[in-house]
N, C-alpha and C positions, 0 to 999 in steps of 0.2 A: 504494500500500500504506500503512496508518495505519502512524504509529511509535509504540510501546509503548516505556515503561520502568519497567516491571515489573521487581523483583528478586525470583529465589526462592532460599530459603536450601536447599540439598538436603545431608541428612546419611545417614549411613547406619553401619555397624558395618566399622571400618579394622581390626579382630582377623580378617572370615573373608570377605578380601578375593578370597579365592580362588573362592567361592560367591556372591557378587554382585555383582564388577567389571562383569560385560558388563552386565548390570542397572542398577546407579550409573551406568554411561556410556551407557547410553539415557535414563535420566530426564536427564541434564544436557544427552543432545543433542536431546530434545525439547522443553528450555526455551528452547534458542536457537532451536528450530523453529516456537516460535510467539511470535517475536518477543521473549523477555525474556532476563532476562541472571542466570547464576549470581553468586550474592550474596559464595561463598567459591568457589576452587577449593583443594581442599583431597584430592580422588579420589587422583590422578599422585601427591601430594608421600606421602600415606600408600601405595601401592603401592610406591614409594621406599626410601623406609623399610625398608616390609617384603623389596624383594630385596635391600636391603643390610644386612640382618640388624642394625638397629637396635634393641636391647634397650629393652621399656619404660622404665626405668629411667635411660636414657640420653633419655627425651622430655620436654619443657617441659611437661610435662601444662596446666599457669599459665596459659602462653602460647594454648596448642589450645583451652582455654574461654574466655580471653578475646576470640581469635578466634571462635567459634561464637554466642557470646552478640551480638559488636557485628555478626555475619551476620543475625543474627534481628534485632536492631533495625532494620536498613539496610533489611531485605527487606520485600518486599507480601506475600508466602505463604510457605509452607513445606511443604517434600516431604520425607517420611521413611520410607526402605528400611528395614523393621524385621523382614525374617524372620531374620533373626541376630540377635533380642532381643538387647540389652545395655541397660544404665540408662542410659546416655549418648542411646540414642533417647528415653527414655521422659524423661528432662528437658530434653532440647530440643523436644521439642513439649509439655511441660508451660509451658515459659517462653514459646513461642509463641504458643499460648493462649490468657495471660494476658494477651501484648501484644495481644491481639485479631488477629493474625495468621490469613487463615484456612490450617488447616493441614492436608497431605492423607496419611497412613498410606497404605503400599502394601505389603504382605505376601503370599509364594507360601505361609507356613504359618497357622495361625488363631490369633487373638487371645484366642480365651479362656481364660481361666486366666492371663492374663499381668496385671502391674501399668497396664499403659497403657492394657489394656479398662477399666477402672475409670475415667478420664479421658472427659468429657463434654462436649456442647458446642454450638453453633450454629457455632463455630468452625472445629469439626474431624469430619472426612472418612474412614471408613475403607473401604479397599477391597483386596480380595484379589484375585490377578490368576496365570494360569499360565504366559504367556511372555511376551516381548519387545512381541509385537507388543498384546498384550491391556494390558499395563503403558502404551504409547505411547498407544494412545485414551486410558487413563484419566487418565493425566497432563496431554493434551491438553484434552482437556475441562475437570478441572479448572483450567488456565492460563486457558482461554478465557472461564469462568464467574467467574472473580475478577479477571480485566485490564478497566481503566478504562483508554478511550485518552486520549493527550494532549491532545487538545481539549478545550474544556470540552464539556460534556453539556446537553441540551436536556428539559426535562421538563414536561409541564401539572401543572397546578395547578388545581381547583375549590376554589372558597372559599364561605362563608357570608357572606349579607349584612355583619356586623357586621365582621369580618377584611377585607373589602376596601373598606371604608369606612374605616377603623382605616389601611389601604395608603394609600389614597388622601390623606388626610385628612396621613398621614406624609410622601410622596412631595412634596405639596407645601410643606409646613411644609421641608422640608430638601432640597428643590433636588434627591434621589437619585430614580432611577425604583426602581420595585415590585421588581423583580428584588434591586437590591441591596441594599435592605430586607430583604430576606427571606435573602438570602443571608447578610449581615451578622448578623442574629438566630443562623441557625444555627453560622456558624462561633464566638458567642459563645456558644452552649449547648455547641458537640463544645468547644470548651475548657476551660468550666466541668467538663463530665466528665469529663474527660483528667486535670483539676489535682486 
């Protein structure tokens, strides 16, 4: 079996936990079910809470965003249960996003007319789904589509005369074969971009 370490950040609305717990706890347990690992667990401590009649007012609000937010940094994707709209969905996968996270909306109500349809992207994924079992394929697939295993990866390359001349010409001036030539170029461009 390949091993994956994949993080997904999975959030969801902890006010109407009564309406999406079995939900939340199927998307968490199908991110362990195809190898990756939740970024926060954060389901159990807000269910907590709420049977122990913990008043908002009485929560770290500080603390639960600064945890959310270094979850979406840590993580490779992000899953977000948003048919209990609240803004708390709608700005963690705005921040996700951003971070170029790709990120997947899963809703049993529709998105229109809400502030997070308005949100666009290459990044991000929306899908509505009506049970359990319709929700797991979808989650699944999107894990499947966006996990890079831990090996490194093998891919051709066709090049133009002048570009493997340009390799070649490189490869020996510096002792490095083609590969990491080219490997080297790109990790100096994704951090040109990055910065």
């Amino acid at each position: 079996m390949t091993s994956f370490t994949t993080f997904v950040h999975v959030t969801g609305s902890a006010r109407n936990m009564g309406d999406d717990l079995g939900y939340l706890r199927k998307i968490i347990k199908t991110v362990y079910a195809n190898h990756a690992m939740v970024a926060r667990e954060w389901v159990e401590p807000a269910l907590s809470r709420r049977n122990n009649n913990v008043q908002d007012e009485d929560v770290n609000w500080k603390a639960l965003l600064s945890e959310n937010m270094s979850a979406i940094e840590k993580a490779d994707l992000v899953i977000v249960e948003a048919s209990q709209y609240r803004f708390n969905q709608g700005f963690q996968a705005y921040n996700a996003i951003q971070r170029k996270k790709p990120t997947l909306i899963v809703t049993r109500s529709e998105m229109k007319d809400r502030y997070l349809s308005g949100v666009g992207g290459k990044y991000l994924t929306v899908k509505r789904y009506k049970d359990e079992n319709e929700l797991e394929a979808i989650v699944s697939k999107f894990i499947k589509q966006n996990t890079i295993a831990e090996k490194n990866l093998r891919f051709n390359l066709i090049l133009d005369r002048r570009i493997a001349k340009y390799l070649r010409d490189k490869s020996y001036e510096t002792g490095k074969n083609k590969s990491e030539i080219v490997r080297r170029l790109l990790e100096k461009e994704i951090k040109r971009r990055d910065s």
